[in-house]
C-alpha positions in Angstrom: 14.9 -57.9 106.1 16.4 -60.0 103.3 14.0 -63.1 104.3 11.4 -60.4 103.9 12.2 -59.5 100.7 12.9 -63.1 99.3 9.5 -64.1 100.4 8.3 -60.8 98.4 10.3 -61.6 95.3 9.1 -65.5 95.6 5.4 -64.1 95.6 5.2 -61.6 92.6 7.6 -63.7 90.8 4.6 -66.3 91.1 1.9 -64.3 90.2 3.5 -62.8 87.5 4.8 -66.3 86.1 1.4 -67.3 86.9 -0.4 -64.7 84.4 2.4 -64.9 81.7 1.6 -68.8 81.6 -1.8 -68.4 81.4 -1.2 -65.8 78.5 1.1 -68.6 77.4 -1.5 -71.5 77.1 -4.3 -69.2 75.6 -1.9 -67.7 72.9 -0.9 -71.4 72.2 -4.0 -72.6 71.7 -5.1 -69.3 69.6 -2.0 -70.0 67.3 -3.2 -73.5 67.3 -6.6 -73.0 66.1 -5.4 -70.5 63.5 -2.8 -72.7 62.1 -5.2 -75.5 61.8 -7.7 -73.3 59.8 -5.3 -72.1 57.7 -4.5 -75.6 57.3 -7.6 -76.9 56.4 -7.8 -73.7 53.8 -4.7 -74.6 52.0 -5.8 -78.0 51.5 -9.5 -77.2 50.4 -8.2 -74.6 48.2 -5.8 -77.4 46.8 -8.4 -80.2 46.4 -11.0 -77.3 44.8 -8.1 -76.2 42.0 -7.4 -80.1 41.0 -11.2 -80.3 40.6 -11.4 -77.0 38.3 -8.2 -78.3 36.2 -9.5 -81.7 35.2 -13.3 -81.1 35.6 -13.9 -77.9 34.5 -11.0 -76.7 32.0 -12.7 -79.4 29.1 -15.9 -77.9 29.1 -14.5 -74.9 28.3 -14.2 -75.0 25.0 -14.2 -71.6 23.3 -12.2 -69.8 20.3 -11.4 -66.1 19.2 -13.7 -66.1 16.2 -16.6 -66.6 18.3 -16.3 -63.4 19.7 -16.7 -60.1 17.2 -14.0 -57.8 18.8 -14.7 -54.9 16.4 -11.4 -53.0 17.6 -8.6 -51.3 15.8 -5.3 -53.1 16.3 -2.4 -50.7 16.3 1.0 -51.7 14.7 4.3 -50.2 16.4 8.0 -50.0 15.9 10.9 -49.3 17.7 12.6 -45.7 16.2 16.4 -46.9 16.6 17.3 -42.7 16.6 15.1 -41.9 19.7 14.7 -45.6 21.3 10.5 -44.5 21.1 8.0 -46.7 20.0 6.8 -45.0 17.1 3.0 -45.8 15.8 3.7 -47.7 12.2 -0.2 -48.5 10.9 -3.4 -49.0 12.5 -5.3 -52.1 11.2 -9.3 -52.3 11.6 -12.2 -54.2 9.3 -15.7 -52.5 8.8 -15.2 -50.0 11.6 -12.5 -47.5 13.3 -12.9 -48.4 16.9 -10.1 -47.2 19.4 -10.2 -47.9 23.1 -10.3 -44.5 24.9 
């Protein structure tokens, strides 16, 4: 009876080792491929911020005054009784524009 139930053991222990290294291999090479494409990702994503950086960032030449902003800018202080920030003086040129 214990022969019997070595052999039986020695069986499903094989199939099951079998499946679980099959699993094994394919989740392996899965992780594998992955890695690699994130990889190759990392790198491209490198390679294409050096380009921006040195080939890109000079031709971008642009300044403040070229843009009209036409916004109020609002001054505001720090009320040392209630810790608030307290509005002081709004600031605009021709018109009265605040952001809603």
């Amino acid at each position: 009876m214990k022969n019997k139930r070595f052999i039986a053991k020695k069986v499903t222990d094989g199939v099951a080792g079998g499946v679980l290294g099959v699993v094994g291999v394919v989740a392996r090479v899965v992780g594998t491929i992955v890695l690699i494409f994130i990889t190759t990702a990392l790198i491209l994503a490198c390679i294409f911020a050096f380009y921006v950086k040195n080939n890109l960032s000079p031709q971008l030449t642009f300044t403040l005054t070229d843009y009209s902003l036409s916004e109020s800018s609002t001054i505001y202080y720090m009320d040392e009784e209630t810790g608030m920030a307290v509005e002081l003086q709004t600031l605009y040129g021709d018109e009265n524009r605040i952001i809603v």
